[in-house]
C-alpha positions, 0 to 999 in steps of 0.5 A: 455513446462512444468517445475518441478521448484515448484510454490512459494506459498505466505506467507499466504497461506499453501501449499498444500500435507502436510500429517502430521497433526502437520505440517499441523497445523504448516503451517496453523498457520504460514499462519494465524500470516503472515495474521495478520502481513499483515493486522495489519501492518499499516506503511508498508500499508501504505508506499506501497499506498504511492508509488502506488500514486507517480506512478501514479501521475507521470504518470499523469504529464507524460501524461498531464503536464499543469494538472499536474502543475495547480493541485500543484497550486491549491493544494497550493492554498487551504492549503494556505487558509487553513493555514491563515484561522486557524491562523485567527481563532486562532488569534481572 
């Protein structure tokens, strides 16, 4: 069960039988600024773990519900203190 449909290649990568040298070049530049957007791209890597840990944070409150609700408690609890403790300090 094999197809002739071509394997999509990734942005950064280059793909493979290129004979000419300049097009061999041009992809492999291509592939190279793609790496770097990828990498330098600090929002959109962001925005992706952003997403990653609502999934799994939902997940988890899928999975145990009472956790879930005791970790927003909690949670509030210490930017609570936080909060007050900054503006005693500040407020000194």
């Amino acid at each position: 069960m094999s197809s002739d449909a071509p394997v999509p290649v990734p942005r950064t990568a280059v793909p493979i039988g290129i004979a000419d040298p300049v097009e061999q070049a041009r992809a492999e530049l291509k592939a190279a600024l793609a790496a770097i957007e990828e990498k330098a791209n600090v929002p959109k890597r962001l925005g992706i773990a952003v997403d990653e840990g609502v999934t799994k944070a939902r997940a988890f409150q899928r999975r145990n519900p009472v956790a879930a609700t005791a970790a927003v408690v909690v949670g509030a609890l210490a930017i609570g203190a936080a909060v007050w403790g900054f503006v005693r300090l500040y407020t000194r």
